[in-house]
C-alpha positions in Angstrom: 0.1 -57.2 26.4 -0.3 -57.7 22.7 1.0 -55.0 20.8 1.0 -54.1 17.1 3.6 -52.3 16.1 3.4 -50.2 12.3 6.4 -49.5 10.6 8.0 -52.6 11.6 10.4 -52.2 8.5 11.7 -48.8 9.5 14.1 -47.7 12.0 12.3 -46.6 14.7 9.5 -48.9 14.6 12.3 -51.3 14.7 14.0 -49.7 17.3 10.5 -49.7 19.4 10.3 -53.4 18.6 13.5 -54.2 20.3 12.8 -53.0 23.5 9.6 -54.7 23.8 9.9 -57.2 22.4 10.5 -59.4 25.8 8.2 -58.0 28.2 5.3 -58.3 25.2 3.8 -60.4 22.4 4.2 -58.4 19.6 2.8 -58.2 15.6 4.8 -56.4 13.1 3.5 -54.8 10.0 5.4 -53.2 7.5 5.4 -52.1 3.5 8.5 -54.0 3.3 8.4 -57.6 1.9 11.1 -58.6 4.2 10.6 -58.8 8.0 13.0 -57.0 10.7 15.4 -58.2 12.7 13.5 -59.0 15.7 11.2 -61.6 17.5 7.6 -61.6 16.5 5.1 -62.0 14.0 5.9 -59.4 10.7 3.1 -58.9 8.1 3.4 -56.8 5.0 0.4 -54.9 4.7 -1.0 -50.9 3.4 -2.2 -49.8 6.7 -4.6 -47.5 3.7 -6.6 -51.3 3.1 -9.6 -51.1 5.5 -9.9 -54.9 5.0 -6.3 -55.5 6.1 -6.2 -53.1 9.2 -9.4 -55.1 10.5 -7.7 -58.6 10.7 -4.7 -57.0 11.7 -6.2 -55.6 15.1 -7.5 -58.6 16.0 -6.7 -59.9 19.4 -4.5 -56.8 19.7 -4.4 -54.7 23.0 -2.7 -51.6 21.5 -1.1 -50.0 18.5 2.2 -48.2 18.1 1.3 -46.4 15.0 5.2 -45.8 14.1 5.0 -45.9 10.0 6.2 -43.1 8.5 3.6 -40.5 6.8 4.8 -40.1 2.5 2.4 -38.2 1.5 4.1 -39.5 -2.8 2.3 -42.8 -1.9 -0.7 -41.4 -1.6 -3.6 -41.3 -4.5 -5.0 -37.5 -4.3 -8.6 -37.3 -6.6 -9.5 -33.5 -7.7 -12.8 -33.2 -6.4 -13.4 -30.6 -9.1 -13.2 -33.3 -11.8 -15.6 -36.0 -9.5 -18.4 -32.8 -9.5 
């Protein structure tokens, strides 16, 4: 199965990534500009980038959406001043 696994570049998506890693084909994404410690394919890529998430689910079977929420790295707009 071809899995893609987010939040390569933390500990438990690296921890996930371990144990699969040799019953599966596996992609790695991360914010991190420096891949894990494991076998596979890391990408860095904003999982907030439409354009990125497309290409990245290509040819994939599943996700393992393990990237950690930080709601600090998020841009918040006040609708009041969009009115």
């Amino acid at each position: 199965m071809r899995l893609l696994i987010t939040g390569a570049d933390r500990p438990l998506g690296m921890a996930v990534a371990e144990k699969l890693c040799s019953a599966h084909e596996l992609r790695f994404i991360g914010l991190s500009p420096v891949p894990p410690s494991v076998n596979g394919n890391y990408r860095q890529a904003d999982l907030r980038s439409a354009e990125q998430v497309a290409t990245l689910v290509a040819g994939i079977d599943a996700v393992l959406h393990l990237a950690e929420f930080e709601p600090d790295r998020l841009v918040l707009l006040d609708r009041n001043e969009n009115s």
